[in-house]
The first five atom37 places (N, CA, C, CB, O) and aatype in JSON, in Angstrom:
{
  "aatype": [20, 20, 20, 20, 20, 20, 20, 20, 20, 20, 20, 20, 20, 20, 20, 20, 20, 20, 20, 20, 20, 20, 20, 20, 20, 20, 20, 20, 20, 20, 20, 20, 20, 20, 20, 20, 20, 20, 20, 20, 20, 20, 20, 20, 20, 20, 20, 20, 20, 20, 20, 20, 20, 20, 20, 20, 20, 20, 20, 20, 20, 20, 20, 20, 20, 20, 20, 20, 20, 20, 20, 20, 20, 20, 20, 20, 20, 20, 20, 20, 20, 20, 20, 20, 20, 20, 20, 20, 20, 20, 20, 20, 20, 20, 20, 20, 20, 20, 20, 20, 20, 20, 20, 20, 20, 20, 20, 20, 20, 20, 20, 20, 20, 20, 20, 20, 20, 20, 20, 20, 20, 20, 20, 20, 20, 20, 20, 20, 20],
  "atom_mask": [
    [1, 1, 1, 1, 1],
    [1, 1, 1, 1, 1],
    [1, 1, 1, 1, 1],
    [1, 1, 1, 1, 1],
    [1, 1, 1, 1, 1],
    [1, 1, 1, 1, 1],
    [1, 1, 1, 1, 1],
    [1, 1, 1, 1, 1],
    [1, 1, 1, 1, 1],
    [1, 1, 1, 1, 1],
    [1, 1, 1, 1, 1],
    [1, 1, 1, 1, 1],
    [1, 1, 1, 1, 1],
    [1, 1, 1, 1, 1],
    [1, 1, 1, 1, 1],
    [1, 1, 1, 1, 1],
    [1, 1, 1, 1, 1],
    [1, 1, 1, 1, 1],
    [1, 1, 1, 1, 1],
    [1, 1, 1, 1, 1],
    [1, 1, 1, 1, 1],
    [1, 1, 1, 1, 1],
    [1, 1, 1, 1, 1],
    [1, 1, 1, 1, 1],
    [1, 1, 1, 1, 1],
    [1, 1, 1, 1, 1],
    [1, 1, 1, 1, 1],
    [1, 1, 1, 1, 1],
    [1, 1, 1, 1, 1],
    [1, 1, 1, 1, 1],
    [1, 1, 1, 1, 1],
    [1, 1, 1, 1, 1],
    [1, 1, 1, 1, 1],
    [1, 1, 1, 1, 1],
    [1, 1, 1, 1, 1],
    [1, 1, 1, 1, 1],
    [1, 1, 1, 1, 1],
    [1, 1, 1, 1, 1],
    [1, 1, 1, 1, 1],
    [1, 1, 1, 1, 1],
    [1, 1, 1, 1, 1],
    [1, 1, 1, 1, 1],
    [1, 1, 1, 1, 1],
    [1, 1, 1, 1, 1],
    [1, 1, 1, 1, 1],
    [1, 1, 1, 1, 1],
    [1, 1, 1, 1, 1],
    [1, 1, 1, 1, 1],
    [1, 1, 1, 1, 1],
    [1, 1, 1, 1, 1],
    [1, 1, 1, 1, 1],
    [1, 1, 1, 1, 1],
    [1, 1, 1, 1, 1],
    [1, 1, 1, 1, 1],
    [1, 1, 1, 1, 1],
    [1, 1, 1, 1, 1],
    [1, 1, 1, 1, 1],
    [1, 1, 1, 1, 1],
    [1, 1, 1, 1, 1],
    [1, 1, 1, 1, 1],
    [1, 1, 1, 1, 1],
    [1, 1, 1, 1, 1],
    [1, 1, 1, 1, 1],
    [1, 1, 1, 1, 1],
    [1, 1, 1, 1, 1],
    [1, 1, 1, 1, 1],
    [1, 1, 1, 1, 1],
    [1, 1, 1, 1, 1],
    [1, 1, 1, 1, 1],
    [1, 1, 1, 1, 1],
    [1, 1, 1, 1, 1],
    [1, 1, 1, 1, 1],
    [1, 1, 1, 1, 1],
    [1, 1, 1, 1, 1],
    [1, 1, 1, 1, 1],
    [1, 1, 1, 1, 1],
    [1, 1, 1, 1, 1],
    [1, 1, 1, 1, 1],
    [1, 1, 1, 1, 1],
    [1, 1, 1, 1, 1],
    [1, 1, 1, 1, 1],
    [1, 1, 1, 1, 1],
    [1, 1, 1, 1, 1],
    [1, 1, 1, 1, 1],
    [1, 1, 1, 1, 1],
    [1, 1, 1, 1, 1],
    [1, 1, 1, 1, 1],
    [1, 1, 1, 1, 1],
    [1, 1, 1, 1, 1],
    [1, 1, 1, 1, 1],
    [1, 1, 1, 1, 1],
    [1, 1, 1, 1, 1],
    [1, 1, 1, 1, 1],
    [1, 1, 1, 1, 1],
    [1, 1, 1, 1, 1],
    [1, 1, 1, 1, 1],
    [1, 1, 1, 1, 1],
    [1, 1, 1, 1, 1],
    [1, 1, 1, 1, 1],
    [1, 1, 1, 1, 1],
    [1, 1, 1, 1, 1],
    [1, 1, 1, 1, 1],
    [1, 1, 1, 1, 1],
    [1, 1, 1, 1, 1],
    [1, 1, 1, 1, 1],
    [1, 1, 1, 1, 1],
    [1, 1, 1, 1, 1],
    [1, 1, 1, 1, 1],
    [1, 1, 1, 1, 1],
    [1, 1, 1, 1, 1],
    [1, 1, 1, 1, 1],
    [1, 1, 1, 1, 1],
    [1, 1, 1, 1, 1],
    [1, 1, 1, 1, 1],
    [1, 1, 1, 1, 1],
    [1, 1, 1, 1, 1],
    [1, 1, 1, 1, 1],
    [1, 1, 1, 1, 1],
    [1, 1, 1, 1, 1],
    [1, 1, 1, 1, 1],
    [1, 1, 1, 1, 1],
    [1, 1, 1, 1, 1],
    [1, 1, 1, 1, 1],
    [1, 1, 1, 1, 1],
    [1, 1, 1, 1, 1],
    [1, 1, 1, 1, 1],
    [1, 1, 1, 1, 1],
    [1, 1, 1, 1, 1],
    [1, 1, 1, 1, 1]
  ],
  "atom_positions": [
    [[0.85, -1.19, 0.0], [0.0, 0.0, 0.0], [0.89, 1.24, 0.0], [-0.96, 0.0, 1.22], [2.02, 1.3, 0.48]],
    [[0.16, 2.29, -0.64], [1.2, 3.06, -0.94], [1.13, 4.44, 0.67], [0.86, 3.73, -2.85], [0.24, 4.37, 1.52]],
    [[1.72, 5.0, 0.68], [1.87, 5.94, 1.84], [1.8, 7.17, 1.24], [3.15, 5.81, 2.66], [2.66, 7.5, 0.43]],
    [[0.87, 7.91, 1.52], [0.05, 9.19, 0.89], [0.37, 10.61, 2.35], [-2.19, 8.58, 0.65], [0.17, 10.34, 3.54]],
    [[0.84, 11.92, 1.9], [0.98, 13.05, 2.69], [0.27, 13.51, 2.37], [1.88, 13.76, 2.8], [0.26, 13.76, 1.16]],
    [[-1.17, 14.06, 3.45], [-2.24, 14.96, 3.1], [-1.25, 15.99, 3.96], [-4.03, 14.57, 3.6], [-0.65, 15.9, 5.03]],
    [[-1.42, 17.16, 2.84], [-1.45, 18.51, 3.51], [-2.35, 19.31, 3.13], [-0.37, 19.2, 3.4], [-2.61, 19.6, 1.96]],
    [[-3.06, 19.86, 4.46], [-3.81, 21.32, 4.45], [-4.0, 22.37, 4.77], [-4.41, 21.45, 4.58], [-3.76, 22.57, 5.96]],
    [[-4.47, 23.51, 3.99], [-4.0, 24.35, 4.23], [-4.91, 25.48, 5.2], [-3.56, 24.61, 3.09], [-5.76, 26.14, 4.6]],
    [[-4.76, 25.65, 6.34], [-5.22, 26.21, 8.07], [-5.83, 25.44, 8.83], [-6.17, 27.35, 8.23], [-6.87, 24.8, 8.65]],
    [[-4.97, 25.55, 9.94], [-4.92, 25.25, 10.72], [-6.74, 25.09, 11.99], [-3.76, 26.02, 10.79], [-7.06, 26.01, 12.74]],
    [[-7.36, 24.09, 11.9], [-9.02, 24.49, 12.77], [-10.24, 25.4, 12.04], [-8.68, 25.55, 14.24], [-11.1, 26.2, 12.41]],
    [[-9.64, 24.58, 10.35], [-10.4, 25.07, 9.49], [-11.67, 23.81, 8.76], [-9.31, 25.7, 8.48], [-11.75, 22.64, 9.11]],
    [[-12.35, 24.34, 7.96], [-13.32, 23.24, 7.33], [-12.09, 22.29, 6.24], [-14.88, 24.2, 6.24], [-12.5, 21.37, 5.53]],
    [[-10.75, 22.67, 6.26], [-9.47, 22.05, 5.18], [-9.17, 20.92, 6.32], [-7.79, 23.35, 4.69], [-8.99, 19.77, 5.91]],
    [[-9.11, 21.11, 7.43], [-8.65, 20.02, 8.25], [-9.67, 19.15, 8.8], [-7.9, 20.5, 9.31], [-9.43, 18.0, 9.17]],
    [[-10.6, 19.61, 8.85], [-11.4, 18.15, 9.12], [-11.7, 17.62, 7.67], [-13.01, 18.33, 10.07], [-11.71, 16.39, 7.66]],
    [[-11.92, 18.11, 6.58], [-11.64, 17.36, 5.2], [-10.61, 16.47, 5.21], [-11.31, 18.26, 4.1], [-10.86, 15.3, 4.91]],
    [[-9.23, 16.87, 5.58], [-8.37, 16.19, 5.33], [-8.07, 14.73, 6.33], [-7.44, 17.13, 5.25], [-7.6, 13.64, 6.01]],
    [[-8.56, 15.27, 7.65], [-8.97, 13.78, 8.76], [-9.83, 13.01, 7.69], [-10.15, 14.16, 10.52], [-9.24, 12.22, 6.96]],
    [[-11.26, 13.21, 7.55], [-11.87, 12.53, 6.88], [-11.12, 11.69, 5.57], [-12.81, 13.35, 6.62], [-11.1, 10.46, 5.66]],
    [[-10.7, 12.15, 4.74], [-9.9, 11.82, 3.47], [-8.72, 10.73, 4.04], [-9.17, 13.35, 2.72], [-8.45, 9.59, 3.69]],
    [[-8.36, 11.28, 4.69], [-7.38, 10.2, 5.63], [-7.98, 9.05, 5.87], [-6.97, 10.67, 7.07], [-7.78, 8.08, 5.14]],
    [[-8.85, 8.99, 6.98], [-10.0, 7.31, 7.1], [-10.32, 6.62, 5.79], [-11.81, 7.62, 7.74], [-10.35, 5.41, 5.58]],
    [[-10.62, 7.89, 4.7], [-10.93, 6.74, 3.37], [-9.67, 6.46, 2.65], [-12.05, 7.35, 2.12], [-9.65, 5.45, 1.94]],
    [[-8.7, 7.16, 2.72], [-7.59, 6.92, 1.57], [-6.46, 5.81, 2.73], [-6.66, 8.89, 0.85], [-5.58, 5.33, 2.01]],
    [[-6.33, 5.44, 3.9], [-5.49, 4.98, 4.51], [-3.89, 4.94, 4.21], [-5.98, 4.02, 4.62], [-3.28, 4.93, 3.14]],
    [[-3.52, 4.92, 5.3], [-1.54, 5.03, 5.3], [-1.19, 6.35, 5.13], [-0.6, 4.19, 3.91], [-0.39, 6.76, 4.29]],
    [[-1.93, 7.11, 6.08], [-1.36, 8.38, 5.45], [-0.85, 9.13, 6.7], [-2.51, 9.3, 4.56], [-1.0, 8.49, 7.74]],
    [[-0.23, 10.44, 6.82], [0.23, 11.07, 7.2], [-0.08, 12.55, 7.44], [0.9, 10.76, 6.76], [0.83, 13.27, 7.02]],
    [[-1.19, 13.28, 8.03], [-1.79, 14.63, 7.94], [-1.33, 15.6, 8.67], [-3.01, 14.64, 8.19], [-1.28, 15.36, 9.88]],
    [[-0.94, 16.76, 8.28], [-0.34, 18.27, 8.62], [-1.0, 19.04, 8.22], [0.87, 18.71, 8.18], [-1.55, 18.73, 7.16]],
    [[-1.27, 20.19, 8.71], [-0.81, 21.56, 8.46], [0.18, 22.11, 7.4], [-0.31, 21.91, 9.54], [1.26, 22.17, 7.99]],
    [[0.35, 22.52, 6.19], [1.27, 21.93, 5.28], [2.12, 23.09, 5.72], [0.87, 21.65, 3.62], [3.13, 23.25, 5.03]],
    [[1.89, 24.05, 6.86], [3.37, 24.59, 7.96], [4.03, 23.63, 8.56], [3.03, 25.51, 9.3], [5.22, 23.7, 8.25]],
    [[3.83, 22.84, 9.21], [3.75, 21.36, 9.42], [4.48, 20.38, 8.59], [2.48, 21.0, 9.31], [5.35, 19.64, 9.05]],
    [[4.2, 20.39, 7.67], [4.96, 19.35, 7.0], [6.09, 18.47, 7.29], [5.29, 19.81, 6.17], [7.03, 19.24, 7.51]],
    [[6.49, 17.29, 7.39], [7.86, 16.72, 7.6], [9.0, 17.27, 6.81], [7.82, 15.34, 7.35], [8.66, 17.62, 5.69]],
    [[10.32, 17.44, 7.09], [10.92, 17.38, 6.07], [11.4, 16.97, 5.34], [11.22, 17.59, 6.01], [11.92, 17.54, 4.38]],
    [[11.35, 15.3, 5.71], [11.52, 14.38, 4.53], [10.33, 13.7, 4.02], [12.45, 13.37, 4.83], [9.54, 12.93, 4.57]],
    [[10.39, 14.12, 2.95], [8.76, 13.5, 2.35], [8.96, 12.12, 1.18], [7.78, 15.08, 1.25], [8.1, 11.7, 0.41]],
    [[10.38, 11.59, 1.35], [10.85, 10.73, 0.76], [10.09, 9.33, 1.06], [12.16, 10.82, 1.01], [9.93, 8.67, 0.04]],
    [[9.75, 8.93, 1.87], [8.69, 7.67, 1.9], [7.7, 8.2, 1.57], [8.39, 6.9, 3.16], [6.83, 7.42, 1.96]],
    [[7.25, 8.96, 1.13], [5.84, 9.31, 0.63], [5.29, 8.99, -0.7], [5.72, 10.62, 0.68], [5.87, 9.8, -1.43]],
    [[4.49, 8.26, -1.47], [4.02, 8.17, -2.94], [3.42, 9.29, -3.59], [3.07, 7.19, -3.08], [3.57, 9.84, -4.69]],
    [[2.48, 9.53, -2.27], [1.16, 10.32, -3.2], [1.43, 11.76, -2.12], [-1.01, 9.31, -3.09], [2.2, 11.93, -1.18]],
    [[0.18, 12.82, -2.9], [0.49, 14.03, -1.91], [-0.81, 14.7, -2.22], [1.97, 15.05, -2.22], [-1.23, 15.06, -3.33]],
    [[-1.45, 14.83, -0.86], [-2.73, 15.31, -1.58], [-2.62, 16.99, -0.93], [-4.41, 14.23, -1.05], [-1.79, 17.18, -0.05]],
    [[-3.24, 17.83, -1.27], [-3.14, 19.46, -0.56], [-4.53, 19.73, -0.75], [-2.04, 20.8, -1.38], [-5.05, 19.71, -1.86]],
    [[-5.1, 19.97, 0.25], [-6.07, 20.46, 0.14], [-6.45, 22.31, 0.73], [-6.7, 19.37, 0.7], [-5.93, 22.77, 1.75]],
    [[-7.23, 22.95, 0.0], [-6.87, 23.94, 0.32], [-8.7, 24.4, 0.11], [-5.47, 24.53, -0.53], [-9.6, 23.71, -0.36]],
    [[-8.74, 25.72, 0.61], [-9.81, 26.51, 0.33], [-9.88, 27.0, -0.97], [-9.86, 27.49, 1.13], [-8.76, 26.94, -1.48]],
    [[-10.69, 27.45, -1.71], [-10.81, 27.24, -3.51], [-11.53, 28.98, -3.5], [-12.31, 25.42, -4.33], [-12.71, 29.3, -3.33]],
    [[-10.46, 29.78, -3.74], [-11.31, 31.44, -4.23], [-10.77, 32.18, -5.07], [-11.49, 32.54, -3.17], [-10.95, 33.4, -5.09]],
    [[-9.97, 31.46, -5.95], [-9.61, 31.99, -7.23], [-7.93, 32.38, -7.36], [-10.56, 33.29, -7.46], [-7.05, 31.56, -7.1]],
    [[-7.67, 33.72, -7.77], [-6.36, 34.1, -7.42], [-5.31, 34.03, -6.78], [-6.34, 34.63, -7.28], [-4.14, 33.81, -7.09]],
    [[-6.06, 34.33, -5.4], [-6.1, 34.07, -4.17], [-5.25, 33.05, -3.33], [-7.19, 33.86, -4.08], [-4.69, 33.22, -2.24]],
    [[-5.33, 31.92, -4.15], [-5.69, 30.5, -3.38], [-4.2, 29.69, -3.35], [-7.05, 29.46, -4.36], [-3.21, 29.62, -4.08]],
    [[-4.6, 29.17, -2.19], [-3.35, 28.13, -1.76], [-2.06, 28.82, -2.0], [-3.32, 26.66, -2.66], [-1.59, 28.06, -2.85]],
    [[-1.26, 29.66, -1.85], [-0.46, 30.35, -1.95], [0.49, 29.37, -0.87], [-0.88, 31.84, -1.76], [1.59, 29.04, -1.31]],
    [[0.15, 28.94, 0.37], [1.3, 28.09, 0.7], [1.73, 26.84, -0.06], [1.1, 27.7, 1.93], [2.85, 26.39, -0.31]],
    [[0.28, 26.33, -0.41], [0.55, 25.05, -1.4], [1.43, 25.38, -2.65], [-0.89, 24.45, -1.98], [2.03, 24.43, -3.17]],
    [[1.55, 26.45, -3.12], [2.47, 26.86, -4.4], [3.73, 26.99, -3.71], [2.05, 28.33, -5.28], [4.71, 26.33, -4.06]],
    [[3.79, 27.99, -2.54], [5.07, 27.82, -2.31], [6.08, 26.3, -1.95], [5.08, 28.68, -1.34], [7.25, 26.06, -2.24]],
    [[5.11, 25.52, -1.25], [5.46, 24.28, -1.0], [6.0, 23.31, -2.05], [4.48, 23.8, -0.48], [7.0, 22.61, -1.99]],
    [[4.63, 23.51, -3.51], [5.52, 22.5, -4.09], [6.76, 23.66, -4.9], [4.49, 21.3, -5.33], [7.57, 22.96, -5.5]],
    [[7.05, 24.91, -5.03], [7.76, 25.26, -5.5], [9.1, 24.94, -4.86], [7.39, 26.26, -5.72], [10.0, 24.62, -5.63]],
    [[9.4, 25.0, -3.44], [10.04, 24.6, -2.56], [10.42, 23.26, -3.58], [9.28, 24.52, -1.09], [10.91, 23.18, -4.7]],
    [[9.96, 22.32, -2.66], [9.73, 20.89, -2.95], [9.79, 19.84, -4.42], [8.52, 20.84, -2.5], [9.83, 18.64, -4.64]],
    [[9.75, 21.05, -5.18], [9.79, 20.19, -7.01], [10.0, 19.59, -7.44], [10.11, 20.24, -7.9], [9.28, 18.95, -8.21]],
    [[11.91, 19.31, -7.04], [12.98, 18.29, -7.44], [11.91, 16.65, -7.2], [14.69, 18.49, -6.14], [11.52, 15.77, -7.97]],
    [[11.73, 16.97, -5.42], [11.24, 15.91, -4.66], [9.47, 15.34, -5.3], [11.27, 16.59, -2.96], [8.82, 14.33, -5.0]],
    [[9.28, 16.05, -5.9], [7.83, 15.81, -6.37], [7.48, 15.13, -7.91], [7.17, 17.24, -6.34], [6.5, 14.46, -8.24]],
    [[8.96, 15.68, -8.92], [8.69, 14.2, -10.08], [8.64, 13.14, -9.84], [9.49, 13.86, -10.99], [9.24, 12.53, -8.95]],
    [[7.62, 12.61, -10.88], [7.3, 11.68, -10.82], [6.05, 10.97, -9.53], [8.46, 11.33, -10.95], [5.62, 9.82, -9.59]],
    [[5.76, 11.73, -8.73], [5.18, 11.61, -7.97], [3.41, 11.56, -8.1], [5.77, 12.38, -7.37], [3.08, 12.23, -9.08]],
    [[2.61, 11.16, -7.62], [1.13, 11.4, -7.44], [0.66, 12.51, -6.78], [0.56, 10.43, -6.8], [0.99, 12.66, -5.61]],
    [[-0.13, 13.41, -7.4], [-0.44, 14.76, -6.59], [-1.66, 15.09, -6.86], [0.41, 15.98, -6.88], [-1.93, 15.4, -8.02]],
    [[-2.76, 15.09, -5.77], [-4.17, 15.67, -5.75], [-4.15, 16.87, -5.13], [-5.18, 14.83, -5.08], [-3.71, 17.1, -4.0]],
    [[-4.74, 17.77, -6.05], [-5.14, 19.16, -5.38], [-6.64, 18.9, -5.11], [-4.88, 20.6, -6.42], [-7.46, 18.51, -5.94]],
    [[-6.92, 19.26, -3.44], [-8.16, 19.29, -3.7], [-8.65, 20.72, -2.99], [-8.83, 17.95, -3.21], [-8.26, 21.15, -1.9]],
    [[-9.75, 21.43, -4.01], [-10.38, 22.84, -3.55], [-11.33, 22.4, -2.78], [-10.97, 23.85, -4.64], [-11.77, 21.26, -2.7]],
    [[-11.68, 23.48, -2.12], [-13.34, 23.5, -1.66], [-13.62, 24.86, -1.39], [-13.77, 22.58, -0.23], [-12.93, 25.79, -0.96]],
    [[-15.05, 24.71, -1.81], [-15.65, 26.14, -1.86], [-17.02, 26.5, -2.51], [-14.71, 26.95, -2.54], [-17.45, 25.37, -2.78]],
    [[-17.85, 27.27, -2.88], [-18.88, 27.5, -3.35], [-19.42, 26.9, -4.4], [-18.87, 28.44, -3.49], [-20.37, 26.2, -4.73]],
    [[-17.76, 27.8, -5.1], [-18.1, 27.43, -6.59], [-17.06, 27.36, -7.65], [-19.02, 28.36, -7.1], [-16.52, 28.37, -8.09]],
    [[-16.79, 26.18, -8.05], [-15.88, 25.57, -9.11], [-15.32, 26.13, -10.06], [-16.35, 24.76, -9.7], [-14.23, 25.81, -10.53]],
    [[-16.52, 27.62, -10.66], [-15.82, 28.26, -11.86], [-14.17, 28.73, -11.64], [-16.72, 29.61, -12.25], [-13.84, 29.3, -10.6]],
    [[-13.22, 28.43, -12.69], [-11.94, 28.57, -12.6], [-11.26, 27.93, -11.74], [-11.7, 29.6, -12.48], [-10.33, 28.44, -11.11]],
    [[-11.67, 26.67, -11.63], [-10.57, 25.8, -10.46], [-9.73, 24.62, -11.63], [-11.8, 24.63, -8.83], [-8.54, 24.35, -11.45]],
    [[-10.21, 24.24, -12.34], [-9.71, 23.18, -13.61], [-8.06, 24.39, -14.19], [-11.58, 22.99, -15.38], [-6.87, 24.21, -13.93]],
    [[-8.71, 25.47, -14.97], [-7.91, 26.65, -14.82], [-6.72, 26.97, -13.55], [-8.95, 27.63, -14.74], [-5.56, 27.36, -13.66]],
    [[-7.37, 26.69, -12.58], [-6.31, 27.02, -11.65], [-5.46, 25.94, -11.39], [-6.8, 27.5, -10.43], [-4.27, 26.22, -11.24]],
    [[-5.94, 24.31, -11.27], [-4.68, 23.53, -11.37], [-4.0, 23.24, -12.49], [-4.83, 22.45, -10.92], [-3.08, 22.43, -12.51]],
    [[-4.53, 24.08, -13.84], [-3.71, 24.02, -14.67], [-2.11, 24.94, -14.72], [-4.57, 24.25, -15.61], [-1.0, 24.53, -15.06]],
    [[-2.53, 26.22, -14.26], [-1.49, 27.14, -13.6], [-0.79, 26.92, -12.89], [-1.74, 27.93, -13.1], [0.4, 27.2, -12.96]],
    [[-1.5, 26.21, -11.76], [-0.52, 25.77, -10.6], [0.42, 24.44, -11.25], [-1.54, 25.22, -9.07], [1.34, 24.08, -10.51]],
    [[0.28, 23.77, -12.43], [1.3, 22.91, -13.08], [2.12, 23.75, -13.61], [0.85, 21.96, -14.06], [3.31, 23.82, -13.28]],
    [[1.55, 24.53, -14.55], [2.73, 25.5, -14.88], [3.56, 26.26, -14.16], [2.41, 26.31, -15.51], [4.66, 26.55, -14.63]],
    [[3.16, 26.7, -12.9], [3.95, 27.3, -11.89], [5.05, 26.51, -11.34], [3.15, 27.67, -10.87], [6.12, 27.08, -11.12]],
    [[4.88, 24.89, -11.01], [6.06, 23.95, -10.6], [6.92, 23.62, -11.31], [5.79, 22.9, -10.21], [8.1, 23.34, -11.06]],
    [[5.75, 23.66, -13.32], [7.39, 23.1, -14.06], [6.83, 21.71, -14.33], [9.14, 23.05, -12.83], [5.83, 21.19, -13.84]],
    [[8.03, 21.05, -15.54], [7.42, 20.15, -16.0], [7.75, 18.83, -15.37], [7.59, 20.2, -17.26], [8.82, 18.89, -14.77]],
    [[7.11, 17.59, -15.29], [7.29, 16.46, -14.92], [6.46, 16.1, -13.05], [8.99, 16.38, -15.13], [6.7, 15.36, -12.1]],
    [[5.43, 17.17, -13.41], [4.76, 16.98, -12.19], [3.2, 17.05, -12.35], [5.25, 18.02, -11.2], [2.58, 18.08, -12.09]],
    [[2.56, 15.85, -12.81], [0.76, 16.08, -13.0], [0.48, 16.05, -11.91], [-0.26, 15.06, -13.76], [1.17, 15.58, -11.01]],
    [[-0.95, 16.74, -11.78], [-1.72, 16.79, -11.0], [-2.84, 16.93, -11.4], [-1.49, 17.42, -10.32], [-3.23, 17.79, -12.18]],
    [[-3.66, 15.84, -10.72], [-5.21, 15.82, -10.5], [-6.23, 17.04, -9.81], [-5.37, 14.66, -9.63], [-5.61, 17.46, -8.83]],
    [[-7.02, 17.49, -9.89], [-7.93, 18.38, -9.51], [-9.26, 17.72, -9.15], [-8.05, 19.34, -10.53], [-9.85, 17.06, -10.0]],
    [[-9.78, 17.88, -7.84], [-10.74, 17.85, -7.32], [-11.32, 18.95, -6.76], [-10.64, 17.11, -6.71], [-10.72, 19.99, -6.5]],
    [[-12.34, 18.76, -6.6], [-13.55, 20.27, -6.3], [-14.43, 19.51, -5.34], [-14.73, 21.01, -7.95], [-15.04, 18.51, -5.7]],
    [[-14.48, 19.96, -4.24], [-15.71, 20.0, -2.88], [-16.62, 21.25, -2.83], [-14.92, 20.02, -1.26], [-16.38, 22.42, -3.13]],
    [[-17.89, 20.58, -2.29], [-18.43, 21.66, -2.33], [-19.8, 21.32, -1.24], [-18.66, 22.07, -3.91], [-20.65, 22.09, -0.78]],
    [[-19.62, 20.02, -1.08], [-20.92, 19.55, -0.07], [-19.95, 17.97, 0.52], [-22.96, 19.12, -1.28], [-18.96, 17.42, 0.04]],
    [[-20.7, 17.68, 1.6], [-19.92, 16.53, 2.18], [-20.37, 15.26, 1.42], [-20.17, 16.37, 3.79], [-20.46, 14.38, 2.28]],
    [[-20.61, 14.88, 0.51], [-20.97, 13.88, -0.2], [-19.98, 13.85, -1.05], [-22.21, 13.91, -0.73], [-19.18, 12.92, -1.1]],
    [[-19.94, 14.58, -1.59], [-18.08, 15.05, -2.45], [-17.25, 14.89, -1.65], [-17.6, 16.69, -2.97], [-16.38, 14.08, -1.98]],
    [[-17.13, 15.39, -0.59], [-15.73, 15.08, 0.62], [-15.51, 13.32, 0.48], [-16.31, 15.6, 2.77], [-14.38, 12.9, 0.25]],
    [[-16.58, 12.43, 0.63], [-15.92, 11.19, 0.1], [-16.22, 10.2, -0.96], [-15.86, 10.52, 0.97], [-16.14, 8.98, -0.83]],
    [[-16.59, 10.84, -2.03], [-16.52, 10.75, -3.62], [-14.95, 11.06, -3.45], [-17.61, 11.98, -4.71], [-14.21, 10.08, -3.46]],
    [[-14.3, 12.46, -3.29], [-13.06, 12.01, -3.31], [-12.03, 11.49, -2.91], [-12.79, 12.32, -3.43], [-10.91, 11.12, -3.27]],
    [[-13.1, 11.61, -1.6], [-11.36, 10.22, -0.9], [-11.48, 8.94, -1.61], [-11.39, 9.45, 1.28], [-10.5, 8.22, -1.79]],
    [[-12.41, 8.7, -1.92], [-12.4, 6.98, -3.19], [-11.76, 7.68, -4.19], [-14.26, 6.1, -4.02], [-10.95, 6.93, -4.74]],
    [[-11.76, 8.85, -4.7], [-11.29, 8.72, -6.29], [-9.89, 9.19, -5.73], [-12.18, 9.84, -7.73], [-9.36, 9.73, -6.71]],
    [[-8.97, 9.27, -4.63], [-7.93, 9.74, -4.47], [-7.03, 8.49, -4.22], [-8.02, 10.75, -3.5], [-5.89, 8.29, -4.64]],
    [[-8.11, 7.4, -3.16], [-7.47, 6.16, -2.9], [-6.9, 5.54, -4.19], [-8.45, 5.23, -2.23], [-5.75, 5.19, -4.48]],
    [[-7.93, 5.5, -4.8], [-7.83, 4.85, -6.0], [-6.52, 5.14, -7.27], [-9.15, 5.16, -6.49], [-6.07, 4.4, -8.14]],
    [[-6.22, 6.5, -6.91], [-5.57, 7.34, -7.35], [-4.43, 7.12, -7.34], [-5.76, 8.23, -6.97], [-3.65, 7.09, -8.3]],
    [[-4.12, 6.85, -5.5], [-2.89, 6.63, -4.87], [-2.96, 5.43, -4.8], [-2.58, 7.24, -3.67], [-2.05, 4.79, -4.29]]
  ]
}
């Protein structure tokens, strides 16, 4: 089984009990605060970030992180997952946020928006990872 790093982003937010939850369905994983983070993320397969979803705006630690982190992230499995109202420009935005890390790093995009989706994607993440 593979060993998956959820990171999310604030701390006693609606991102961290997403990411507990996502954890119970995706198993073997490892959850932070992605201030938090370990610094070796070398046993890790997969990497999910979940963040709050408002456009421009958004996940600004998660960019810095994988910008940080890049080398360590080819080849790797990576779910972004948003949450938020509303979806317009989030497909768009993890397309940017690939272009922002550079090449040899896909990433998947997921969108929350009600708790029925919260574990629609922990199956499509398990599955993933």
């Amino acid at each position: 089984m593979a060993n998956t790093l959820i990171l999310y982003d604030g701390k006693l937010s609606s991102t961290e009990r997403v990411a507990n939850s996502l954890g119970m369905i995706i198993g073997n994983v490892c959850i932070a605060e992605i201030s938090e983070a370990p610094e070796d993320i070398s046993p890790y397969d997969g990497f999910c970030f979940i963040f709050n979803f408002y456009g421009a705006l958004t996940a600004g630690k998660t960019r810095q992180y994988l910008t940080a982190h890049r080398e360590a992230m080819v080849g790797r499995r990576i779910a972004l997952v948003g949450m938020g109202f509303s979806h317009n420009g989030f497909t768009k935005y993890v397309v940017d946020m690939e272009d922002a890390v550079g090449e040899g790093i896909s990433m998947t995009g997921l969108f929350i928006n009600d708790e029925i989706q919260v574990f629609e994607s922990g199956f499509q993440v398990a599955r993933m990872f």
